[in-house]
Every structure is written in structure tokens, then in C-alpha cells.
N, C-alpha and C positions, 0 to 999 in steps of 0.2 A: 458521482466521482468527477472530480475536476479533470477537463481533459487541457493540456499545455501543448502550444508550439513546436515542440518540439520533442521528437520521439528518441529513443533510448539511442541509437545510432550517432542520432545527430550529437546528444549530449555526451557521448562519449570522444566525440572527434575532436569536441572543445576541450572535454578536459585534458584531453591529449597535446591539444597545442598549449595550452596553459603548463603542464610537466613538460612542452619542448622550451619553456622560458620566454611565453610570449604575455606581456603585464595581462593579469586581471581585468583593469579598465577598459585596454584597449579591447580584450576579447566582447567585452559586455557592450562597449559602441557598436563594434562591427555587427554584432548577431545582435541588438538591440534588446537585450536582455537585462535585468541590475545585477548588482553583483550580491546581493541575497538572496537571487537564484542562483547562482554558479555558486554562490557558497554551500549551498543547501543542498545541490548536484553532486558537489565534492564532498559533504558528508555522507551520500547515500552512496554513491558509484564510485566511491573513487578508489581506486587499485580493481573495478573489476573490469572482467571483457564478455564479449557478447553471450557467449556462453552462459557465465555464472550469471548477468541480469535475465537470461529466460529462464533460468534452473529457478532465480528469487520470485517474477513472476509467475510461474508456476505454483510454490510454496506459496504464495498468498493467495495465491484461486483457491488452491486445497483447504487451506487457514478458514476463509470467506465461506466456504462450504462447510464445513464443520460448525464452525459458530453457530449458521444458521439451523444446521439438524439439531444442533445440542437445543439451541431456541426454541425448535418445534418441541423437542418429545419435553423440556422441560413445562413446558406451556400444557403439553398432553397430558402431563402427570400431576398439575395442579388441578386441572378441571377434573383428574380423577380423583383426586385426595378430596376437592371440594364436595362432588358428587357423595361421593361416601358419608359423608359428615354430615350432609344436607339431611341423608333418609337418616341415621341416628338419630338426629335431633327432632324428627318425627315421628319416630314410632315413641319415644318418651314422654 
């Protein structure tokens, strides 16, 4: 996972001066960022607060874990359907 600069805190304080009416560009000088980050910031967090981005980080740890057990036992249940089919096609 790509790690950024900038942590959830920091990126909420910007978008906060950006909704206080401070231009885009200038924010993206100052914290030296482009502004296809702060756009991409502002589609993912924007209207939330701290709270709701640990409740979202949370729900993709949980998401992340699951995928990966779905992963295992599907993987588990082909090598078993495989295994089975292997001994029919031998005793034939």
C-alpha cells in the first residue's frame, strides 16, 4: 500500500481551510502538494471528521480481511473439488 505525506488529520485541516475560502492553489503551494491530490482528498473525505474516517478505516481492515478468508477457503475448496475428480478419473 502506498503510504502519503500526509496523515488523515493533516488532510482534514486542509480541507477545512479550503471550505474557510482559502484558493486551492494557494493551499497546494503552501503544503506543497497538486491539486490532484486535494481533489482526490476532497472526493474521499470531504464532509467527513475524525471520527467517521476511523469508523471508514476500520471498515476496510474488516473488507481486507474477509476478501482474503473468502481467498483462502475458496482456493481450499478448488483443491478439494480438484482432488476428488483426480481419484475418479483413476479408478476408470
Amino acid at each position: 500500500m502506498k503510504m502519503t505525506r500526509f496523515n488523515e488529520p493533516q488532510i482534514l485541516a486542509i480541507l477545512r481551510q479550503a471550505e474557510g475560502g482559502v484558493p486551492v492553489a494557494e493551499l497546494c503551494r503552501e503544503h506543497g502538494m497538486s491539486t490532484a491530490s486535494f481533489y482526490k482528498w476532497r472526493a474521499r473525505f470531504g464532509g467527513m471528521d475524525a471520527s467517521m474516517i476511523s469508523q471508514m478505516k476500520s471498515l476496510e481492515d474488516e473488507n481486507r480481511r474477509l476478501k482474503r478468508m473468502f481467498a483462502d477457503l475458496s482456493m481450499q475448496a478448488d483443491l478439494l473439488n480438484c482432488e476428488g475428480e483426480c481419484h475418479r478419473s483413476e479408478r476408470t
